[in-house]
C-alpha positions in Angstrom: 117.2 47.1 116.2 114.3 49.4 116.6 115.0 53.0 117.0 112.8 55.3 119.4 112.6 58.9 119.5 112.3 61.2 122.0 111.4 65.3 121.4 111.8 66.8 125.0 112.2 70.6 126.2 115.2 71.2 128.0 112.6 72.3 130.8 111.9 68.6 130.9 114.7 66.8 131.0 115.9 64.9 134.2 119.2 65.2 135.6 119.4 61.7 134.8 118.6 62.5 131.3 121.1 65.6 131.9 124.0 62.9 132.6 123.1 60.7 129.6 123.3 63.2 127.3 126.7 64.7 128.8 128.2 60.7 129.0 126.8 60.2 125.2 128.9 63.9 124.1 131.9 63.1 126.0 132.1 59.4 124.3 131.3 60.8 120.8 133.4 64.6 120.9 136.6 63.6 123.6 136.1 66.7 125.4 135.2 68.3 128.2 131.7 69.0 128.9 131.6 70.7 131.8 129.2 73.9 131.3 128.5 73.3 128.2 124.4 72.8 128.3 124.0 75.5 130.2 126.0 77.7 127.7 123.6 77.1 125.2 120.7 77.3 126.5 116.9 76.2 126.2 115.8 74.6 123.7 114.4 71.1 122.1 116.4 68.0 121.8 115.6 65.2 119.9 117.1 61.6 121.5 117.3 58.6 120.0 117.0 55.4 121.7 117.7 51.5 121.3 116.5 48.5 123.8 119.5 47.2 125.7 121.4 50.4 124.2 119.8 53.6 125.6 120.9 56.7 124.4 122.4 56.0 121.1 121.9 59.7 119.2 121.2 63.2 120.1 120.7 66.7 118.4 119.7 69.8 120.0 118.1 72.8 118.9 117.9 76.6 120.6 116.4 79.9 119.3 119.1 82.4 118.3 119.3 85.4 116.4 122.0 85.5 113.3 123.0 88.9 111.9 123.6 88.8 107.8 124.7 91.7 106.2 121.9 94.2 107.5 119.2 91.6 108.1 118.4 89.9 111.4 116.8 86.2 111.1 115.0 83.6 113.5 117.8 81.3 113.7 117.6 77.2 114.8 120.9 77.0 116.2 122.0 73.0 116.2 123.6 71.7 118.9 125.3 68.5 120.4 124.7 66.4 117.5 126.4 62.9 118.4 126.3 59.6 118.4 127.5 56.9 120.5 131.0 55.6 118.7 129.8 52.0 118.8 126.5 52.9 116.6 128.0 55.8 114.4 127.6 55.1 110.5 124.0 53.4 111.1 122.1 56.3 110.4 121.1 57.6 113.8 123.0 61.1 113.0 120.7 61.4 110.5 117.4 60.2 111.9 117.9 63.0 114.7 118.8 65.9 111.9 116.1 65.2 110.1 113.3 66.0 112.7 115.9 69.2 114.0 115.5 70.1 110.3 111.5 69.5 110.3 111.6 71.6 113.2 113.5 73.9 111.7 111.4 74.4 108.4 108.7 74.8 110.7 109.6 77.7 113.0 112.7 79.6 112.0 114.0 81.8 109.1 117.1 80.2 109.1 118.5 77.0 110.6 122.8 77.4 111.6 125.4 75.1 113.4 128.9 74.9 113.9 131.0 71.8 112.3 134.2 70.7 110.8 131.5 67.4 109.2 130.5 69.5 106.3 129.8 66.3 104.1 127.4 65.0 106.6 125.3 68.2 106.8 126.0 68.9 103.2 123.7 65.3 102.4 121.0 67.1 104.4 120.8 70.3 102.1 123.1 72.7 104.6 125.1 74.5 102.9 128.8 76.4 104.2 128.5 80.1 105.0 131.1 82.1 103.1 131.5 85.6 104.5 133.5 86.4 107.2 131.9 85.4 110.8 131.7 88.1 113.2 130.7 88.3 117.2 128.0 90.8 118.8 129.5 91.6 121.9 127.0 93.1 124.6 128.1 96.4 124.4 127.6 96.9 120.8 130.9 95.9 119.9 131.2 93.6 117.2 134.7 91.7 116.5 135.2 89.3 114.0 135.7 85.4 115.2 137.8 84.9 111.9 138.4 81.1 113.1 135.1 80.2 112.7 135.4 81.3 109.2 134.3 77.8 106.8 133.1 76.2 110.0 129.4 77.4 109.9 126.6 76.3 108.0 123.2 77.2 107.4 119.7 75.7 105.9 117.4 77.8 104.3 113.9 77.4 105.3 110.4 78.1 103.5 110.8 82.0 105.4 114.7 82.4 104.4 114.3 86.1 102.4 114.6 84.9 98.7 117.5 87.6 98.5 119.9 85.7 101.5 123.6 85.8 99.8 125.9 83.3 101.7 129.1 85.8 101.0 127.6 88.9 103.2 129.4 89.0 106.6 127.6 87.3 109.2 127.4 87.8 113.0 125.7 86.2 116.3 125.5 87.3 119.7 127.8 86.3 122.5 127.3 83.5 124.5 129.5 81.8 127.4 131.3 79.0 126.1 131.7 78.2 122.1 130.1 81.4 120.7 129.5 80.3 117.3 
């Protein structure tokens, strides 16, 4: 079955297109998804879609800043990457990550998500962070997040600096919702 592919702005997106992506999360995660896109933020999805299927794949992608050691890098932050649970294992995961990795390459100095998949991401060239994970609080503070420790990985880009060691502590500002 042929596969299309959508790149839309969050800007853009209907509520219908709002409620789609929410049903497709639900059915792929089990959880809750109440205040969870506007947690994240703006930023570029890329949605896959069948004939007769709709919405069969999603992956999301908003600007963040990630704190290694001393450095502070563009970050791609991925986001919502799921497939429908009737289509999963056909390659649609990995259609969308490859354009949020394209996009990636292209614009950032460091692409960065969240999983407990690391074999999936791992086929894609993300590797795991491991230093400690940390949290920039808005008032300066920073406290570490040590159960996110494992759980993030990153994906060097053509503008990664050539000297980026994956043991240095790493931290990201505070958000609503998931933080890391």
């Amino acid at each position: 079955m042929e596969t299309s592919i959508r790149v839309v702005a969050s800007a853009e997106l209907t509520v219908a297109d709002w409620t789609t992506l929410t049903d497709l999360c639900v059915a792929a995660f089990n959880e809750d998804w109440d205040g969870y896109w506007e947690s994240i933020g703006p930023g570029v999805h890329v949605i896959a879609e069948q004939a007769g299927r709709g919405v069969v794949a999603h992956a999301a992608i908003v600007p963040r800043l990630l704190y290694p050691g001393e450095a502070t890098l563009r970050t791609g932050y991925v986001e919502a990457v799921a497939v429908a649970p009737a289509m999963q294992r056909h390659g649609l995961g990995t259609k969308v990550m490859e354009i949020i990795d394209a996009m990636i390459d292209e614009a950032y100095e460091l692409g960065a998500l969240g999983t407990g998949s690391h074999g999936f991401y791992e086929r894609l060239g993300w590797v795991t962070w491991r230093g400690p994970t940390w949290i920039r609080e808005g008032d300066g503070r920073v406290e570490r997040s040590p159960n996110e420790d494992g759980g993030i990985m990153v994906r060097r880009t053509p503008t990664t600096p050539a000297d980026f060691d994956l043991t240095l502590p790493i931290a990201v500002d505070w958000r609503p919702g998931e933080v890391w």
